[in-house]
C-alpha positions in Angstrom: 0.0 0.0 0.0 2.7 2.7 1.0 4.7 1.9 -2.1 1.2 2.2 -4.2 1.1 6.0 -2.3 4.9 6.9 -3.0 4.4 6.2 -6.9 1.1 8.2 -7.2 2.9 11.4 -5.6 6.1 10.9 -7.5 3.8 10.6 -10.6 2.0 13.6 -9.5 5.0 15.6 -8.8 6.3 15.0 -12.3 3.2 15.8 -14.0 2.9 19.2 -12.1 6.2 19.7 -12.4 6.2 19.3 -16.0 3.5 21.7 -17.0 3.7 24.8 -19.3 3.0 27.7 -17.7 -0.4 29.4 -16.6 -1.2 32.5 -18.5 -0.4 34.7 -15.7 2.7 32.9 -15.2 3.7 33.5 -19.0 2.6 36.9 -18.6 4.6 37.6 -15.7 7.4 36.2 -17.5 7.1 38.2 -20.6 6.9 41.8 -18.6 10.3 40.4 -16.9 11.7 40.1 -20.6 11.0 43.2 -21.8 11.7 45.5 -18.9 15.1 43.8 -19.1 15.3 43.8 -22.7 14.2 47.7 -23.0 15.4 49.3 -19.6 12.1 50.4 -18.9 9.1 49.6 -16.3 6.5 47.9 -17.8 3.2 49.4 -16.8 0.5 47.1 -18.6 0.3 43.7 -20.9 -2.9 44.4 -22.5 -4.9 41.8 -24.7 -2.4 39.2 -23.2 -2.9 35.6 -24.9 -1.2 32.4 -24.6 -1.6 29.8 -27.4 -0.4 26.3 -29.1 2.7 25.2 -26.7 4.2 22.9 -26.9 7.4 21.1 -25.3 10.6 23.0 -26.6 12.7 20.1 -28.8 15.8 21.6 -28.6 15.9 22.7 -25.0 13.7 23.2 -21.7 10.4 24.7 -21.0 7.9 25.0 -23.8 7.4 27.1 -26.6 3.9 29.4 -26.9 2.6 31.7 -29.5 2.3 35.0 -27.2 0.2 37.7 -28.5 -0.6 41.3 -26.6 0.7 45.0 -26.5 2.9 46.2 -24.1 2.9 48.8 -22.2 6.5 50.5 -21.5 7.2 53.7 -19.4 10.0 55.4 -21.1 11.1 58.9 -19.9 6.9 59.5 -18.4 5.6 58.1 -22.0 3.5 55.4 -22.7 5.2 53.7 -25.4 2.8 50.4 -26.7 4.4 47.5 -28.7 2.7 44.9 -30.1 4.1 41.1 -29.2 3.2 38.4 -31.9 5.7 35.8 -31.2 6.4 32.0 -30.7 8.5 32.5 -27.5 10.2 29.8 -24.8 9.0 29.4 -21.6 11.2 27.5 -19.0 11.8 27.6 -15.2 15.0 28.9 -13.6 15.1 29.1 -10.0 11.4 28.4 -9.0 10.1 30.8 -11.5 9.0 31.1 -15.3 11.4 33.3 -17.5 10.5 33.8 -21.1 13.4 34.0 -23.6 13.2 35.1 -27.0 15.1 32.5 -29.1 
């Protein structure tokens, strides 16, 4: 019975463990990217959609068609820009990180 117990949790484990990312994750994720990648605060993702991923071949995490507009503050401006893009999503440290390539 206890060795029954021990494989359903490991089993469990690896399947939540294995997961893509929930759209707020990814989101998160995406307004880490681009405040890095521009040097600016991101104030907004609007119209924020996660689509079609699927495991990355090549490397880890998963890859996701990511669609929205963000929302940069540069200098007190509001400076929109569109994302339509088949991004990677993987974990590093405990946390989702989208990458670009």
């Amino acid at each position: 019975m206890k060795a029954w117990i021990l494989a359903a949790a490991a089993a469990l484990c690896l399947t939540a463990c294995s997961s893509k990312p929930s759209e707020e994750q990814a989101k998160q994720a995406l307004a880490d990217l681009m405040a890095q990648s521009a040097s600016a605060p991101v104030v907004t993702i609007d119209g924020f959609t996660l689509t079609g991923c699927k495991r990355a071949e090549d490397t880890d995490g998963y890859r996701c068609d990511t669609r929205g507009t963000v929302v940069l503050d540069m200098m007190g401006n509001r400076v929109p820009l569109p994302v339509d893009k088949n991004l990677r999503y993987a974990k590093a440290d405990g946390s989702w990180r989208a990458y670009a390539q």
